[in-house]
C-alpha positions, 0 to 999 in steps of 0.5 A, a space after each residue: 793528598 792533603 787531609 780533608 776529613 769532610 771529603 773523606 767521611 763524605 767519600 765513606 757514606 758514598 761508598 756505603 751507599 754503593 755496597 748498600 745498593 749493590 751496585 756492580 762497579 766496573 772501572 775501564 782506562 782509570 789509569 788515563 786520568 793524570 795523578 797530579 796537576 789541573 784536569 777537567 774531568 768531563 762526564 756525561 749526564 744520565 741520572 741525578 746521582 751520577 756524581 757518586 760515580 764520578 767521586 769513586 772513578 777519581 778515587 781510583 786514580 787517588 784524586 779528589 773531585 772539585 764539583 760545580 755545583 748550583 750557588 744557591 744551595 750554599 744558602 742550605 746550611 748543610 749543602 753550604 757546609 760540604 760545598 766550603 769543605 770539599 771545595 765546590 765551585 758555586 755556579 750563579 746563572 746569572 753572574 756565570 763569568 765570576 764561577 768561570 773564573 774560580 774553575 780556571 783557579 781551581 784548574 791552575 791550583 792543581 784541582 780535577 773539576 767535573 763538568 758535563 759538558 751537556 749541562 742537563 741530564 739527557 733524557 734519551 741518555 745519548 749525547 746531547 750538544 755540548 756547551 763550549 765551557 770545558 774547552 774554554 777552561 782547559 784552553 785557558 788553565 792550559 791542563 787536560 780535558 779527560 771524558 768519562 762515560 758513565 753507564 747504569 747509573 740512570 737505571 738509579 735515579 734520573 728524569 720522568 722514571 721510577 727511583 730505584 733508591 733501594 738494593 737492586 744489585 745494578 752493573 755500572 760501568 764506568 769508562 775513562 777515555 784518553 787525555 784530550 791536550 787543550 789545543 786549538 779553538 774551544 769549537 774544535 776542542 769540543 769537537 775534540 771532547 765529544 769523539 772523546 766521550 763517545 768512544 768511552 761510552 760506546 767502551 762503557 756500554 760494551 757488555 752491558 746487557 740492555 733489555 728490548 723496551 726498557 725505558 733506561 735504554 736508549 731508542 737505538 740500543 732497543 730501548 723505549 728512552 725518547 730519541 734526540 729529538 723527542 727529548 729535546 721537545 719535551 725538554 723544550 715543553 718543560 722549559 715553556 711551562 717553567 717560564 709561564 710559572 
């Protein structure tokens, strides 16, 4: 790989931040994810930091991640500043088709690129529907999708919970499910994903021990999290009140 002193004094502080926290890392499947060429890292969404997680779980297959972050926080100066350094990809909402393309560049470079096919964080941490975006990309950069169930990490820092920013010595297990090949239509590649990532989840949850009620659990492990179709009410709520201003 290339030097990126940014990316890699940024790939410290994460790891610093880890040991600092405590968190208990375990990798599954790491030698799953292709150690060259154009991949969409697909991942699922529980928690506002899991991205941390993703950075490590690309390290261990000695790959930097090319994130897709929100355009406007290139307007922050620091933000703006590690996006051009790491290679972010900026995401306008309302121009989505000029951030498409420079992910399928990206792919076509050679990059990794993250994408959660879930768009948002779920809040009862199952799967929620998935937005066709990574198939497209794949289909049309002709590279790889490969999914990664992230486990634990919610328990850091995600929606309507408590942070837990300090040390907590928290288990994370993280799961890396087999290569998808961007066949077929973007509809039946993202059904493909989905099978993908929900068997890596149900690897990443297997040995983790969820408490009856806890709230980072979800409803059908025992836990007090939302179902599906609570979430996607509150959800629906949030975005109603968002309209009104």
């Amino acid at each position: 790989m290339s030097r990126e002193p940014v990316y890699a004094a940024l790939t410290g502080l994460v790891r610093a931040i880890t040991a600092v926290q405590g968190l208990r890392i375990t990798y599954r499947g790491t030698e799953n994810i292709p150690r060259r060429g154009g991949v969409v890292l697909a991942v699922n969404h529980t928690g506002y930091l899991d991205f941390m997680q993703v950075g490590l779980v690309a390290r261990q297959g000695k790959r930097r991640v090319r994130y897709m972050m929100k355009k406007e926080l290139e307007r922050n100066p620091v933000v703006g500043f590690l996006m051009r350094h790491c290679k972010a990809i900026g995401v306008d909402r309302a121009a989505g088709a000029e951030s498409y393309a420079a992910a399928v560049q990206a792919l076509r470079d050679g990059e990794l690129v993250c994408v959660y096919p879930e768009a948002t964080i779920s809040r009862s941490f199952e799967l929620k529907a998935f937005k066709s975006g990574a198939a497209r990309m794949a289909l049309e950069a002709g590279v790889p999708i490969v999914p990664v169930a992230i486990w634990g990490s919610q328990r850091i820092m995600t929606k309507d919970m408590p942070k837990a920013l300090g040390r907590h010595n928290f288990p994370v297990h993280i799961a890396v499910g087999q290569t998808v090949p961007p066949h077929g239509t973007p509809d039946e590649l993202t059904t493909a994903l989905r099978s993908g990532l929900e068997s890596a989840l149900g690897v990443a949850q297997q040995g983790y021990e969820h408490p009856a009620g806890a709230r980072w659990v979800p409803a059908r492990l025992g836990g007090s999290a939302p179902t599906l179709d609570e979430a996607a009410v509150i959800e629906a709520d949030e975005k109603a009140r968002r309209a009104k201003g």
